[in-house]
Z-matrix of the N, CA and C atoms (Angstrom, degrees):
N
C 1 1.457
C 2 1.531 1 108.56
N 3 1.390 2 120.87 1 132.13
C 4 1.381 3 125.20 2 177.29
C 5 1.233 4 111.44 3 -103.03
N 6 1.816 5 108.21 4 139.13
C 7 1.673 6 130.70 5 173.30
C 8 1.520 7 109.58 6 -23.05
N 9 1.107 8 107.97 7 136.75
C 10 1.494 9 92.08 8 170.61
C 11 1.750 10 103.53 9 -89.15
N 12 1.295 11 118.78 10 177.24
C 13 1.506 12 127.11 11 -165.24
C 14 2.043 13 103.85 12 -88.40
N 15 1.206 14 84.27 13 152.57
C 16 1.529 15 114.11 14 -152.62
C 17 1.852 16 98.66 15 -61.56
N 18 1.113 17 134.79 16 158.06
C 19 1.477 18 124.13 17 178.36
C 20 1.592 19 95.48 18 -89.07
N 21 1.521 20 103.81 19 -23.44
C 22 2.082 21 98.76 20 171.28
C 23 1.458 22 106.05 21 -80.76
N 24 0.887 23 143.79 22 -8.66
C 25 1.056 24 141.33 23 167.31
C 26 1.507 25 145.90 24 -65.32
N 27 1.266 26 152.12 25 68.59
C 28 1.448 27 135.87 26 168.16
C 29 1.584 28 134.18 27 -85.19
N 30 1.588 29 105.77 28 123.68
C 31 1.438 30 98.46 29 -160.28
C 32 1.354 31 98.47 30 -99.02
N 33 1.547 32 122.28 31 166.54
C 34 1.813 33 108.39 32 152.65
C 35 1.388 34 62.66 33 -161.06
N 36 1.622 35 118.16 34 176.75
C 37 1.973 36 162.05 35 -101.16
C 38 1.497 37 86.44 36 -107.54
N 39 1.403 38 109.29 37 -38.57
C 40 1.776 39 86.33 38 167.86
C 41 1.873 40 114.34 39 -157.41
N 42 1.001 41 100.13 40 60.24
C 43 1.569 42 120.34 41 175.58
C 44 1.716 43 104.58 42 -167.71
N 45 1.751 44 94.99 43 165.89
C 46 1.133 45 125.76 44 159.82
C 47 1.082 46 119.60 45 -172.06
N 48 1.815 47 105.88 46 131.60
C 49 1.360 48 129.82 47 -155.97
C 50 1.468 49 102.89 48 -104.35
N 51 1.444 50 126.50 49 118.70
C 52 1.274 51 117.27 50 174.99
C 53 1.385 52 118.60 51 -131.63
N 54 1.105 53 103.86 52 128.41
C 55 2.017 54 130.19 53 174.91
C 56 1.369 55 104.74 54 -24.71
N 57 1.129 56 135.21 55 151.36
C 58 1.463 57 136.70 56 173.81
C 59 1.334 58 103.19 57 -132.77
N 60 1.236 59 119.96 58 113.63
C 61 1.541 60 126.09 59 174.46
C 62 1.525 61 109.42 60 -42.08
N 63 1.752 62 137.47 61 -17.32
C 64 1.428 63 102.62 62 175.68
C 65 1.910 64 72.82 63 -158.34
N 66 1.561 65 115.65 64 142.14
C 67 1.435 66 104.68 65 171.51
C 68 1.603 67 120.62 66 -58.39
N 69 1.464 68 105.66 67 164.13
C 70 1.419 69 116.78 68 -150.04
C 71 1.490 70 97.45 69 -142.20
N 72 0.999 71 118.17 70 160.19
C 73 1.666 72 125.22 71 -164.03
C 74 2.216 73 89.54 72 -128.31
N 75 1.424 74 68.27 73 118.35
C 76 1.624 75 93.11 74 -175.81
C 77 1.551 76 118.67 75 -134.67
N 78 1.308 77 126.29 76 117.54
C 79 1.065 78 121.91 77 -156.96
C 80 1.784 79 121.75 78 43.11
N 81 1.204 80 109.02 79 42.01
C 82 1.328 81 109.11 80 179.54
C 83 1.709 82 112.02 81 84.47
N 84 1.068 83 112.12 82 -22.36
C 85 1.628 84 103.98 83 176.49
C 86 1.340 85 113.53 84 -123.81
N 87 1.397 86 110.62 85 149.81
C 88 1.352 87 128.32 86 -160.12
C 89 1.581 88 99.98 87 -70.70
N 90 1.179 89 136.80 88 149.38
C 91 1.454 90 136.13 89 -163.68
C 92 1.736 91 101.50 90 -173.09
N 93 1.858 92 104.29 91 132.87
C 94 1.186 93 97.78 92 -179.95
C 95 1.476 94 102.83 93 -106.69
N 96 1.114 95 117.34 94 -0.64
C 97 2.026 96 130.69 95 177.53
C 98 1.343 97 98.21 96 -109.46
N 99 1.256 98 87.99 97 134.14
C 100 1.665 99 106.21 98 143.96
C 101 1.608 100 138.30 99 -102.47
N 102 1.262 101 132.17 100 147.85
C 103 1.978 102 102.27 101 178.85
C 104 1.248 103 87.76 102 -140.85
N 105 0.952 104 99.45 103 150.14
C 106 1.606 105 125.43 104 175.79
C 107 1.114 106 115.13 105 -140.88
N 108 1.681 107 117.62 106 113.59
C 109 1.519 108 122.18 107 179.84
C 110 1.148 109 117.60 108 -94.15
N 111 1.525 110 131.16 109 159.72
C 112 1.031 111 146.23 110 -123.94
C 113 1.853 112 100.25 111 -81.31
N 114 1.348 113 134.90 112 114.30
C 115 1.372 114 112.31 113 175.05
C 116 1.464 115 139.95 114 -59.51
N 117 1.141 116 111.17 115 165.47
C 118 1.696 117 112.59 116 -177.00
C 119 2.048 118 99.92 117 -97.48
N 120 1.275 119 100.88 118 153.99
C 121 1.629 120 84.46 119 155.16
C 122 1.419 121 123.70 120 -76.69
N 123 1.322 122 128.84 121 -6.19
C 124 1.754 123 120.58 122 165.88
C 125 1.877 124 95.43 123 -64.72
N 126 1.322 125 108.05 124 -44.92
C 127 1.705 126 101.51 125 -165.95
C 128 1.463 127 98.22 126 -46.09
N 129 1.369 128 114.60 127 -56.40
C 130 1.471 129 115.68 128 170.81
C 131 1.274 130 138.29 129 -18.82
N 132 1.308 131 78.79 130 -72.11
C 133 1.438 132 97.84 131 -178.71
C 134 2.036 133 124.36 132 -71.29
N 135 1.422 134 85.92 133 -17.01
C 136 1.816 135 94.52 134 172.88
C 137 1.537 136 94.42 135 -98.49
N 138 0.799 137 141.77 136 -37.09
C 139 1.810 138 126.57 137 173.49
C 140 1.708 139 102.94 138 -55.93
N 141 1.362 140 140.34 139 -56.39
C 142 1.131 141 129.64 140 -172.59
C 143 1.917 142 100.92 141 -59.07
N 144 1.238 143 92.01 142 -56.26
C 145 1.905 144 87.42 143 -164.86
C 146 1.417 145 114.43 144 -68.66
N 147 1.824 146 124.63 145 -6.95
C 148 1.194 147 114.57 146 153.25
C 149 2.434 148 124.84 147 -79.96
N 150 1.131 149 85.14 148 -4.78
C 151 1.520 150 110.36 149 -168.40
C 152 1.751 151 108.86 150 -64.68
N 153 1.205 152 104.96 151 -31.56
C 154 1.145 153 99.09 152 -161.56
C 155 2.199 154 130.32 153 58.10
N 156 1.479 155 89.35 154 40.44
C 157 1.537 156 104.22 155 -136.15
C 158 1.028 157 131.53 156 0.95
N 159 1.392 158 118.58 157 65.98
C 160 1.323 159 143.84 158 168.61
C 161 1.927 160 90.51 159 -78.53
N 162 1.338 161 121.99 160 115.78
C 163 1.390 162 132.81 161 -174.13
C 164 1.760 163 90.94 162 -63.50
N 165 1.625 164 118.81 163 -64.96
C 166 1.149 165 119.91 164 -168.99
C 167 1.456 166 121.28 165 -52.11
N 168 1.616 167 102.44 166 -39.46
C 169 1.530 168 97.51 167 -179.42
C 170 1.627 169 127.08 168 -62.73
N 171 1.738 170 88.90 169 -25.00
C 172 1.261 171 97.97 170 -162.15
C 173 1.691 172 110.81 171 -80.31
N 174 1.383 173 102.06 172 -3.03
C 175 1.475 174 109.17 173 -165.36
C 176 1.721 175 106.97 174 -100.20
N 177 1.858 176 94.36 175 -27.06
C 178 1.291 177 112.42 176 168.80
C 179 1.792 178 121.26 177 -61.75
N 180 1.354 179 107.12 178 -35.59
C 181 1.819 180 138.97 179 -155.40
C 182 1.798 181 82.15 180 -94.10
N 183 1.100 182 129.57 181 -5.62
C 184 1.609 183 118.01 182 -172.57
C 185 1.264 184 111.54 183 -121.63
N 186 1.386 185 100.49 184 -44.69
C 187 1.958 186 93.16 185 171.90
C 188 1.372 187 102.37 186 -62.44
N 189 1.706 188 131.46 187 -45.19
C 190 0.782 189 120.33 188 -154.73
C 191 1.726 190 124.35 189 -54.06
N 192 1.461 191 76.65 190 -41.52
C 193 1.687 192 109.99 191 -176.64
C 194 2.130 193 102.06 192 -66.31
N 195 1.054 194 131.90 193 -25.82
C 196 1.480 195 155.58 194 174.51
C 197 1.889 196 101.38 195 -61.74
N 198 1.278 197 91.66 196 -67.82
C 199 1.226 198 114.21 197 -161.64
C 200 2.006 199 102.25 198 -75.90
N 201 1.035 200 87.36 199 -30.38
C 202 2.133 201 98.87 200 -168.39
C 203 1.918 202 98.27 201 61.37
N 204 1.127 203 96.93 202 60.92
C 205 1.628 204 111.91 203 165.60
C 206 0.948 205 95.30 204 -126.43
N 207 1.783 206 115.08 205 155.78
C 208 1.410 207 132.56 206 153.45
C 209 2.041 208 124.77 207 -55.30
N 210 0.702 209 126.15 208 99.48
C 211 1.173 210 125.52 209 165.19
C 212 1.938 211 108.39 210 3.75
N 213 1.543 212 100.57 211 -64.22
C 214 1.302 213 109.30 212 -178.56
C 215 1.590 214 107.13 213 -43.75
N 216 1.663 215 105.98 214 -54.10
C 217 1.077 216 104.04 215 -165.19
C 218 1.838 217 126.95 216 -43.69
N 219 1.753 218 98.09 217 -43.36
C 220 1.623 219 121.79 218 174.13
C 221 1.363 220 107.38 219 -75.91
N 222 1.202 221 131.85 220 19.26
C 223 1.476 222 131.84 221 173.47
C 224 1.707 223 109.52 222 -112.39
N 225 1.418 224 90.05 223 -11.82
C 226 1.867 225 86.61 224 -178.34
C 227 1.266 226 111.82 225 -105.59
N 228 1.770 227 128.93 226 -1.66
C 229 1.612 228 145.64 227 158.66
C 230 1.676 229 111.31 228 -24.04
N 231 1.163 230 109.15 229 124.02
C 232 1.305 231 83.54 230 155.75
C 233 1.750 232 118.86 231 -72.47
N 234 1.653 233 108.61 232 136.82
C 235 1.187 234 105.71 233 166.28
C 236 1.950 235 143.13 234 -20.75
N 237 1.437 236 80.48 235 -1.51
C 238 1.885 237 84.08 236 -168.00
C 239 1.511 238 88.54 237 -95.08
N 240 1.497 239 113.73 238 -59.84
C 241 1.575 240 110.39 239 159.69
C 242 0.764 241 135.45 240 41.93
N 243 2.165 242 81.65 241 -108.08
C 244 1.007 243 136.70 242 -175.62
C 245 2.095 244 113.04 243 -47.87
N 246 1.573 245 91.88 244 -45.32
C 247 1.388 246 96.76 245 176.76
C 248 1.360 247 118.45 246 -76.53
N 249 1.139 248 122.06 247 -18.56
C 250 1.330 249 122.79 248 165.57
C 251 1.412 250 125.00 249 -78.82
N 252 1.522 251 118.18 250 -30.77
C 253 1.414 252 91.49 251 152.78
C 254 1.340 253 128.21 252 -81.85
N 255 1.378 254 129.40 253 6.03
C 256 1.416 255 126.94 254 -176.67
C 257 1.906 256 95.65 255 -80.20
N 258 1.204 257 103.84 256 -26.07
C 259 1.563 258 121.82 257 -169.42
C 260 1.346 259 88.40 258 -71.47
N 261 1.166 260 115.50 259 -41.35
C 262 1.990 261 99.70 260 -170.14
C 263 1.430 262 105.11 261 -79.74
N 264 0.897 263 123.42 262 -30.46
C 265 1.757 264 127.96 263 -142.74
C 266 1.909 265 76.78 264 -97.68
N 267 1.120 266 104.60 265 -38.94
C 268 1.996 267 93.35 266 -179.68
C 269 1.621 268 117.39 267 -64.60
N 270 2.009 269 92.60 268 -10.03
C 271 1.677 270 91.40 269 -178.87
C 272 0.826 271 120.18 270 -87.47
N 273 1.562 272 110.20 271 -33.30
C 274 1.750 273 147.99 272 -154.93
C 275 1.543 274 75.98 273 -73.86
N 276 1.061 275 137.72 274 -86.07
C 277 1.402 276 148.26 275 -155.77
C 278 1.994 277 106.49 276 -50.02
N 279 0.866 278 115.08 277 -80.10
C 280 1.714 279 131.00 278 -175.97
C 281 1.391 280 103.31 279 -1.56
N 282 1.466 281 147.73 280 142.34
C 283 1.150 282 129.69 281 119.23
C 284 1.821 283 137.75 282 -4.39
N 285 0.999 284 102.74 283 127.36
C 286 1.542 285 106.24 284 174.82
C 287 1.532 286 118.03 285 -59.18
N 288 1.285 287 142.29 286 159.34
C 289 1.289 288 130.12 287 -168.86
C 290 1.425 289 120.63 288 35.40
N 291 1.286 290 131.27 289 13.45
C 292 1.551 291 143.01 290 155.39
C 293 1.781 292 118.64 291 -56.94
């Protein structure tokens, strides 16, 4: 049986928009959402080969790339965030009826 979806969370066919426990300065402007659209396998595949397979970087190098934020920017999140967009992007991704 799968989680049901997050109350920060909104999904649709190729995004997900997620709540940020306090606004966050992203690309220069203050923002209490984040979205991250759905990846390609090149996104994939250029987050690992910029990674240095560093697992973290590479996970860092993909939202970023999702989101069209700076890396820097997702490094200054608070950690709860941070887990919440990994929480979307694990939804965004899943099989349908999963």
């Amino acid at each position: 049986m799968s989680k049901p979806q997050p109350k920060f969370l909104t999904l649709d066919a190729e995004s997900a928009t997620i709540k940020l426990t306090k606004p966050a300065t992203l690309n220069g402007v203050e923002q209490d959402t984040i979205k991250l659209r759905a990846p390609t396998v090149r996104d994939i595949r250029n987050s690992t080969a910029t990674s240095s397979y560093d697992d973290e970087q590479r996970e860092l190098n993909l939202f970023a790339t999702l989101a069209q934020v700076g890396v820097s920017d997702l490094e200054e999140l608070p950690y709860k965030d941070y887990n919440r967009i990994a929480t979307g992007y694990n939804f965004l991704v899943r099989e349908d009826g999963v």
